[in-house]
N, C-alpha and C positions, 0 to 999 in steps of 0.2 A: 151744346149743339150736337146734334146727332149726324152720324156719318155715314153720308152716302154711297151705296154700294149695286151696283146695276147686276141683276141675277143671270146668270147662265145660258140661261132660252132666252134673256132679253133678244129684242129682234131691231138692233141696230141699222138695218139695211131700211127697215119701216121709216125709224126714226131720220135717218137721212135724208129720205122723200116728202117729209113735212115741209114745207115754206120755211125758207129761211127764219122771215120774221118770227115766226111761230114758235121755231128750233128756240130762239133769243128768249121769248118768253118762259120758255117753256122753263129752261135752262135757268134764268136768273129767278124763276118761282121755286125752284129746286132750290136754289141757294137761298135765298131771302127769307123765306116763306115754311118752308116743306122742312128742311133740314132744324131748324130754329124751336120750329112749334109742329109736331108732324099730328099730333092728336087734334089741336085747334085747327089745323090747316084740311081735314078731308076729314070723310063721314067712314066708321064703322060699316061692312058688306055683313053681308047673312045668307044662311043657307050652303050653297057651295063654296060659295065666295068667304065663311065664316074662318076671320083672324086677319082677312085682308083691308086694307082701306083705299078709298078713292076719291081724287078730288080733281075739279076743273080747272083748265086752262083755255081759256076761248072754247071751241069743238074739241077740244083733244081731252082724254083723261086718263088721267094715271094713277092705277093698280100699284100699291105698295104693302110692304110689311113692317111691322114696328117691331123690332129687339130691343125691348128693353134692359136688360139685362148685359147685352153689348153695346148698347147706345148706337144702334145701329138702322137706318134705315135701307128695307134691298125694292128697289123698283123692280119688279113685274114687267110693264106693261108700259105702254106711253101708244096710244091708237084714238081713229077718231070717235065721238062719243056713241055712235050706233055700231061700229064694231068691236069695241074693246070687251065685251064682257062674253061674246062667242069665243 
């Protein structure tokens, strides 16, 4: 299992304005889901986005990085799916 690690510019203040319910899903797809299988779990980006990955949660998605080499995943991003990649 790989371990999650929430990056620097994360923007926490976004994430607290989600729906609660949302926050839950969000949060137990991070554990269950994301950390377990982070390749199976969201698609390869390209172009600028190249080395990042993204995957759905209801409207929301989350922007991640894979270390493999640290066994480490650092989320980016967690926004709704028409503003996350501005």
């Amino acid at each position: 299992m790989y371990q999650v690690i929430f990056e620097k510019n994360f923007n926490k203040k976004y994430f607290e304005k989600i729906p609660k319910d949302y926050q839950e899903k969000i949060k137990l797809f991070i554990e269950n889901r994301l950390a377990p299988h982070p390749h199976e779990s969201g698609k390869p980006l390209k172009g600028d986005l190249d080395e990042k990955w993204s995957t759905r949660v209801g409207i929301y998605r989350i922007l991640y990085k894979i270390c493999k080499s640290k066994v480490v995943i650092f989320i980016i991003k967690i926004e709704h799916r028409k503003d996350v990649y501005g």
